[in-house]
N, C-alpha and C positions, 0 to 999 in steps of 0.2 A: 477819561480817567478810570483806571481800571478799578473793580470794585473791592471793598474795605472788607468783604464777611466772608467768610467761606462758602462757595454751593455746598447745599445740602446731598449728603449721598443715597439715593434710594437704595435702601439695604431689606431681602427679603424677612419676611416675618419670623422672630427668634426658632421658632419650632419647626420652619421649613426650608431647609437648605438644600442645596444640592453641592455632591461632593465630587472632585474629579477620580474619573475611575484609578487612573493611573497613579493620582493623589495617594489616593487610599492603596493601591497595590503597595506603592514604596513602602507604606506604614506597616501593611502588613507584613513586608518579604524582610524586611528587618528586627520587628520583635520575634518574629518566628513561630508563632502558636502550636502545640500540637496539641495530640490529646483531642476528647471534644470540644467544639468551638458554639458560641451563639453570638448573633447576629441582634441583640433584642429591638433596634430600630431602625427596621432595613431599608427604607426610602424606596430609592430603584435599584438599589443591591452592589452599591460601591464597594462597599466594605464584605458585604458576606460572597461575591461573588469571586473573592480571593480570597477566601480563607478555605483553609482545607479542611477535607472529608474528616470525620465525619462531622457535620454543623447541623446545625436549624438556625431559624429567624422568627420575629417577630413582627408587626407594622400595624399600628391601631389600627390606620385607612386600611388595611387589608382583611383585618377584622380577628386579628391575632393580638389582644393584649398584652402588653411582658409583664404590668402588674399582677395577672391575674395568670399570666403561664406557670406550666408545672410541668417541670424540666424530667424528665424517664431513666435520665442517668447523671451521673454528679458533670458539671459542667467546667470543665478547666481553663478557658479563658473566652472574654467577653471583647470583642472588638468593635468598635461603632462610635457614629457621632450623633451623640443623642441630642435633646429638646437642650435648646440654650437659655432659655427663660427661666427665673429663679421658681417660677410656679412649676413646672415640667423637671426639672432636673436634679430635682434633689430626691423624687419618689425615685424616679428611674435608676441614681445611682444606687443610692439605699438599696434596692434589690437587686442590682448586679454587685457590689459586696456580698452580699447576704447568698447568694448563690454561688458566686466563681471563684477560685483560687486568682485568678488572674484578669486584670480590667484594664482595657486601653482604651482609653476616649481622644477624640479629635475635639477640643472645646479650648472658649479662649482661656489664655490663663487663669480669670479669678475665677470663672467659673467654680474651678476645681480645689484653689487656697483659696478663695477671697473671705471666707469669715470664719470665726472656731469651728461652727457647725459641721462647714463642710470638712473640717480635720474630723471632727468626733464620727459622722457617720461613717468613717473607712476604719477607722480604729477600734468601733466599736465591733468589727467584725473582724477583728486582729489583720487587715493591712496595714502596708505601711510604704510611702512612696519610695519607689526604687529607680524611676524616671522621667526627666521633663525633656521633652527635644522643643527647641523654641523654632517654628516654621515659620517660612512666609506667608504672606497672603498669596502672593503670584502665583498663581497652579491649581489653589487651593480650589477650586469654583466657587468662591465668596467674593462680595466686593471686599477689598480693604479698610480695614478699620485701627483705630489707632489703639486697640487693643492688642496687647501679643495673643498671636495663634500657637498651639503646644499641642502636642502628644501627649500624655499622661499615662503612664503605668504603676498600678498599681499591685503587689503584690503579696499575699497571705501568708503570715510567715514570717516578709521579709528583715533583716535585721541589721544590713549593713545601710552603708552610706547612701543619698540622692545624687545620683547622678545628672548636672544636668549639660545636656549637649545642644549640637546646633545644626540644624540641614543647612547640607551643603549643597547649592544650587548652582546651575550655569548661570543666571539671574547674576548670580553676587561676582560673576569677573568677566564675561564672556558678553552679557546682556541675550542672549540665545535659549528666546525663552521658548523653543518647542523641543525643550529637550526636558522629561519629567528629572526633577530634581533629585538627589542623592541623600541621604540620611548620612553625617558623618558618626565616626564611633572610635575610641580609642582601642588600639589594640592591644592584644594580653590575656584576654581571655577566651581569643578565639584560635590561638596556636598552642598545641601542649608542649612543654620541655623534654619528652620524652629522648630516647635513645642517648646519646652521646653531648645532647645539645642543650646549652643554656642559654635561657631567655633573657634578655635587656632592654623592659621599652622605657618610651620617651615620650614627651607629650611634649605642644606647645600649643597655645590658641595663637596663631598667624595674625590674623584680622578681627575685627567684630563679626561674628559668625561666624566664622570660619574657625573650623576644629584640624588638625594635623596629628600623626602620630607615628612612631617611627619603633620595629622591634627589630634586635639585634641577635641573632642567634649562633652558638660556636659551634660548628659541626660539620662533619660531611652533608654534603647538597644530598644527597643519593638516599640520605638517610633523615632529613631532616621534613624534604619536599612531602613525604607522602603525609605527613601532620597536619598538613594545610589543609583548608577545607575547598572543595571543589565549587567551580564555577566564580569565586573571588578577586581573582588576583585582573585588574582592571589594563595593565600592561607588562610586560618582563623586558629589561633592559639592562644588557648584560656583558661583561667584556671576560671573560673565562681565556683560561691558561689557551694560549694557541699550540702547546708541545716545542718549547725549546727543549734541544737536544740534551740530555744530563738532568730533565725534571723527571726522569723517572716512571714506571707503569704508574705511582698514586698522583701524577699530577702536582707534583710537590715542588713549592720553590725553594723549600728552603733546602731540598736534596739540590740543589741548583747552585745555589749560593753556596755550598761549602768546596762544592767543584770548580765554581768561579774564585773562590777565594786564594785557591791553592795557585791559579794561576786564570789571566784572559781569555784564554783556549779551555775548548771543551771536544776531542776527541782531534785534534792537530787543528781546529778549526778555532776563529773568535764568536765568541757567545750568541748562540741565536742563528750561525750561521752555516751550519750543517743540515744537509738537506737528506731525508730520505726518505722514499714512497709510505715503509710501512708506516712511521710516524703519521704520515696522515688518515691512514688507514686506523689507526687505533684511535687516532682523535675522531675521524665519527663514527666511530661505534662508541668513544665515552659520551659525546655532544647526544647520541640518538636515544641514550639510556634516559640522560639528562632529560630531554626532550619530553622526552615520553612520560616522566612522570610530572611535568610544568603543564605539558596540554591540557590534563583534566581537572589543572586547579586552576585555567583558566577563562574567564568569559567568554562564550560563544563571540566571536568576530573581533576580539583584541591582539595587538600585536606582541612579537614577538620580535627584538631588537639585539642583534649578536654583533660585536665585533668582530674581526678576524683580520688577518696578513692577507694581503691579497692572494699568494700563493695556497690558499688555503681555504680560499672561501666558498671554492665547489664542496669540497668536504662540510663544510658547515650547514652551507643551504641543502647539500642532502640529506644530512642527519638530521633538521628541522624538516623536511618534506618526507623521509621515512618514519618519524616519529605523529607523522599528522596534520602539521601544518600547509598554509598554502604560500609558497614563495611569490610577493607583490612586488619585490622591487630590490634593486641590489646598490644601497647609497655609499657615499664616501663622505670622509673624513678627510682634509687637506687641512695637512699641519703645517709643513713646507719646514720641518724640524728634525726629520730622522738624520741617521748615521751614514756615512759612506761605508756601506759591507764588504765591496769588491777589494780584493787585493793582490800582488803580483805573485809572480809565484819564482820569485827569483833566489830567494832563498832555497829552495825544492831543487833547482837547476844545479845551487851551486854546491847541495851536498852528496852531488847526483857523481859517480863513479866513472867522471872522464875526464880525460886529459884538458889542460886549460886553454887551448885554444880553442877543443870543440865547446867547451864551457861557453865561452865567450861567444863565438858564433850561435849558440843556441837560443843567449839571454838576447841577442843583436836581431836575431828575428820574431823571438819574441815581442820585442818594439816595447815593453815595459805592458803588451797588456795583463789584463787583469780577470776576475773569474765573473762571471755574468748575474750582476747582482749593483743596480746602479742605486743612488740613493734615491730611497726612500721618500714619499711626501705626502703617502697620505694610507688611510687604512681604511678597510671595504667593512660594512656594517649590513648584514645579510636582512630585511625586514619581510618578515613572514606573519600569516594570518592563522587564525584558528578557525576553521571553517564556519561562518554565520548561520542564523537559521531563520528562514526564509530571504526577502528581497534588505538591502543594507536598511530601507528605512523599517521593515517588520524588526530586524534583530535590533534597529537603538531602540525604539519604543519598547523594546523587550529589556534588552542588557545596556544601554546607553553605549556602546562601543560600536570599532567598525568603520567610523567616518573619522574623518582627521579635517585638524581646524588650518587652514591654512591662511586667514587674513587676521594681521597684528596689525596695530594703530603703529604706525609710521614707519614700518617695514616692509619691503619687499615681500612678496609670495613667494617661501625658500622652495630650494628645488632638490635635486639629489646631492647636488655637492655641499656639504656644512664646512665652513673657512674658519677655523679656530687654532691660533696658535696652541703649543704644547703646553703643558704647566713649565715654568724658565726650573724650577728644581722640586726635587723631590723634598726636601725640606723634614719639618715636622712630620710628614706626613708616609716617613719611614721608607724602607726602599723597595719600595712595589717596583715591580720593572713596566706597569705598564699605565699609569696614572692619566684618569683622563680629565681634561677641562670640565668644572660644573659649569660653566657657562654653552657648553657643548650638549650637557646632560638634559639640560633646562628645556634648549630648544626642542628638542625629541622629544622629552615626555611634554611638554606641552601641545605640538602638534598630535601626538598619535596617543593622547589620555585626555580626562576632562578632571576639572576639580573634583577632590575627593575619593579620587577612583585611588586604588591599589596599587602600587608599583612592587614591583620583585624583582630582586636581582640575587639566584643564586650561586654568582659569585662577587660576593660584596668588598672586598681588597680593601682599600683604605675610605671607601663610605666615599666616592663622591658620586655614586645616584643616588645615595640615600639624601645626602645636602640638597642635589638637585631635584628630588621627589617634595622634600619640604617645604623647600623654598617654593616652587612651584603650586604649593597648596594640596600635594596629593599624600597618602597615605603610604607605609615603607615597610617593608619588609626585607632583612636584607641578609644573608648565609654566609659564614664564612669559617674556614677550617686550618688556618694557621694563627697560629697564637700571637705574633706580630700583628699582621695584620687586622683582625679581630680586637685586640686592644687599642689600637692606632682608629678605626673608626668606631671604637666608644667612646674614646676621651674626644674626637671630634665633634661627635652628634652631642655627647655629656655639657660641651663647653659650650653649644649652641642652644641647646633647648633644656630645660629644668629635667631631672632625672625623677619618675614618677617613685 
């Protein structure tokens, strides 16, 4: 009979814990400290051994006081997980307010609210909480407790709203727990509107824990990417103009569309169907500009996901490998949905300046063929790396990127070819000429991201990476510079998730 009581958990003693280093890195690479930092309860140095220059610490066993330290220059923010005992933790906090502009404790939640006191002692030194991130226990180097574990920052000054959010873990979808966990954060305050572009974010909480966010911005890519902050963006997944004939030096569909409107032909040819070297020639040098400024906004060893016409894909994967990248693999997409392009040229024969017999004998050996261009079934997806640093498993433990997940509960191990019919119409969803399946989107950024991470696509069309970045649980970012389109995936991302 199995037994009625719960075993007891041995939990070490409140004031001695131990914390994981990498626990503590995430904490720290996310509030961001600068300025000087103190360490005031440094254990074996989880927390001060990632905080940047310039710091000090503190550790009674070491024989460094913090009640009794006297700090040599004003102290701007306080990182650490101090004594958890109500006997211990209430001096310790009391004088990191009373010292720091900024205070970030690893402690459980009541710790921090659980009685007036502890509101008065932060207020009394005019803080005011500006954040809760509610963590797991898994990772943390603590046994499990049925108490919530949290982040806590505190800050002097502050006067807006408590934010409070939620670490996003491999734990919480994956179960792959040797991957250090991810802090999630909404975004909006980490992209300026600057140049030509305006900002649109989105919020939703997906799951219990699980945070998602999504920013929309109008603009040229060229001019919008250099805003971003570097090393961020956790994957880029992107289906950019491939240069039909008639879009123009700017890449422009809607120069496109008023030349398709006037008639099907675009230079004696049907749309899309004019071939010429230089055209490709100017797509990648526009892809390697492109390129080139996505590299530095993004994580050491994440991908890089292009579509492209297969005529065209040397040019893409070069402009990705002269802008920096490392070409891993060149996958497909099988629609089994395109157009028949080829067509006769019988018309051409018969406006053609000869008498009608040789007319006829021309089109008769001709035999009705056609121009060499058979239909279409599927489109080439160039996937490129940003060079890692050191061996793949030094760059995850660093940046969580790099490795791709390849085993889903009751699916096959996908390979390079992805099988997804077309979307049957463009619909609601305006006339993008090249709309892809989010069911399509889903599978990519799931294999080649992890929860939480960043998705960019700086040409965002009608928003379906952004659906499929969401959906998927990852965070969005997405560029876009025709006014169609750009309105077309706000009201779709608007009608899916609460507009912040």
């Amino acid at each position: 009979m199995a037994p009625t009581t719960r075993p007891r958990i041995k939990r070490p003693k409140n004031n001695v814990v131990y914390t994981d280093p990498k626990f503590a890195r995430r904490i720290v690479e996310y509030f961001g400290p600068s300025g000087f930092c103190l360490d005031p309860c440094k254990g074996l140095g989880a927390f001060y051994d990632s905080l940047p220059e310039p710091k000090d610490w503190c550790e009674i066993e070491q024989g460094r006081d913090f009640l009794t330290y006297k700090p040599t220059q004003k102290i701007d923010w306080v990182v650490t997980n101090p004594p958890w005992s109500a006997k211990e933790y209430r001096p310790i906090a009391r004088r990191c307010f009373e010292l720091a502009d900024n205070v970030v404790f690893l402690v459980r939640l009541h710790n921090g609210l659980g009685t007036t006191a502890r509101h008065n002692d932060y207020r009394q030194y005019g803080h005011r909480l500006k954040e809760i991130i509610i963590l797991p226990w898994e990772g943390s180097g603590f046994p499990p407790e049925g108490f919530a574990l949290a982040a806590m920052h505190w800050s002097k000054g502050w006067t807006g709203d408590c934010k409070v959010t939620y670490w996003i873990g491999e734990h919480d979808q994956s179960q792959r727990l040797g991957h250090a966990p991810q802090i999630g954060k909404v975004l909006g305050n980490k992209f300026n509107s600057g140049n030509k572009s305006d900002g649109k974010h989105y919020y939703r909480e997906l799951q219990p824990g699980l945070h998602s966010g999504a920013s929309l911005y109008h603009g040229d890519c060229l001019e919008v990417l250099p805003t971003l902050e570097d090393n961020t963006v956790g994957m880029i997944a992107t289906d950019g103009p491939y240069f039909i004939d008639g879009m123009g030096d700017d890449w422009s569909h809607t120069t496109l569309r008023k030349k398709e409107a006037k008639a099907k032909v675009i230079g004696g040819m049907p749309v899309g169907m004019k071939f010429d070297p230089e055209q490709g020639k100017k797509l990648q040098e526009f892809y390697e500009r492109a390129f080139s400024i996505c590299i530095p906004k993004s994580k050491p060893g994440s991908y890089l996901l292009s579509f492209s016409q297969p005529r065209l894909t040397h040019r893409m994967a070069t402009a990705a490998e002269n802008a920096g990248y490392e070409i891993r693999d060149i996958l497909v997409w099988q629609h089994s949905g395109g157009q028949g392009k080829a067509f006769t040229q019988d018309h051409f024969v018969r406006r053609m300046n000869l008498p009608a017999d040789e007319k006829e004998a021309l089109l008769a050996s001709l035999d009705n063929r056609k121009t060499p261009q058979l239909r279409p079934e599927f489109e080439t997806i160039v996937l490129a790396q940003k060079p890692k640093e050191g061996t793949f498993v030094n760059n995850w433990e660093k940046w969580g990127t790099g490795l791709v997940k390849l085993d889903f509960p009751g699916k096959s191990q996908p390979t390079t070819i992805f099988r997804f019919p077309k979307p049957r119409s463009r619909g609601k969803l305006g006339q993008h000429f090249t709309i892809k399946p989010v069911e399509l989107m889903c599978s990519l950024i799931e294999i080649f991201s992890s929860p939480g991470d960043l998705v960019l696509d700086p040409f965002n069309g009608t928003g379906s990476t952004g659906e499929a970045a969401i959906r998927s649980g990852r965070r969005y970012v997405g560029i876009e510079k025709e006014p169609e389109y750009f309105a077309t995936s706000e009201n779709r991302l608007q009608s899916l998730y609460p507009l912040l």
